[in-house]
N, C-alpha and C positions, 0 to 999 in steps of 0.2 A: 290887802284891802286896808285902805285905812278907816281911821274912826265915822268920817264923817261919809266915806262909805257904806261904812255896818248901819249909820242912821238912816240913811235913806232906802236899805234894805228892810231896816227896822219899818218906817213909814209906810212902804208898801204892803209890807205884810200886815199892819193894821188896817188898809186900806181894801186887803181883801179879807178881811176879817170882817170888816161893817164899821170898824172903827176902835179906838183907846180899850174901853171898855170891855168891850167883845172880847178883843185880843186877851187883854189882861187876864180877865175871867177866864177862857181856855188853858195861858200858862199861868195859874193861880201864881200871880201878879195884881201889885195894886194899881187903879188907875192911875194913880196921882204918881206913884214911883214913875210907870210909864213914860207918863207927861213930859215926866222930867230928864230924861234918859232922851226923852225924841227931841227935844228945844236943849240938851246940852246944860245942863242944869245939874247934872249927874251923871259919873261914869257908865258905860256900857255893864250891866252887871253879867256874872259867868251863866247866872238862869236867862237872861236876856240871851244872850251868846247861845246858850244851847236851844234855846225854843227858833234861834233864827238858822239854825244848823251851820255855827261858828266855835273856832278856839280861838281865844286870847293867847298870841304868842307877841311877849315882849321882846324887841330886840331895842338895843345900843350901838350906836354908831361916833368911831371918832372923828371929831371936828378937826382935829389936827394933830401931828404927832411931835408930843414932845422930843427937845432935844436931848443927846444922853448927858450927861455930867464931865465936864472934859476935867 
């Protein structure tokens, strides 16, 4: 999933919530962190992540492979 999937997961689950506020208040969260976490404004935080029943798992990927040393 990427990020700007977890937002739009995040989205909906405010939107059955009743909204920012609602939500927040349930996973004592502040609106305004919320706010900011849904418009990209601030990382996905791991309370965020677990109230949406997600794990933050970072991966890395090479763009290209260096060559060896001749």
């Amino acid at each position: 999933m990427t990020e700007d999937q977890a937002r739009k997961r995040l989205k909906s689950a405010i939107d059955a919530a009743g909204g920012q506020r609602a939500w927040a208040r349930a996973h004592n969260l502040s609106a305004p962190f919320v706010n900011d976490v849904l418009h990209g404004n601030r990382q996905i935080s791991d309370r965020i992540c677990e109230a949406l029943g997600l794990v933050r798992v970072v991966t890395y990927h090479v763009n290209f492979i260096p060559r060896a040393a001749e």
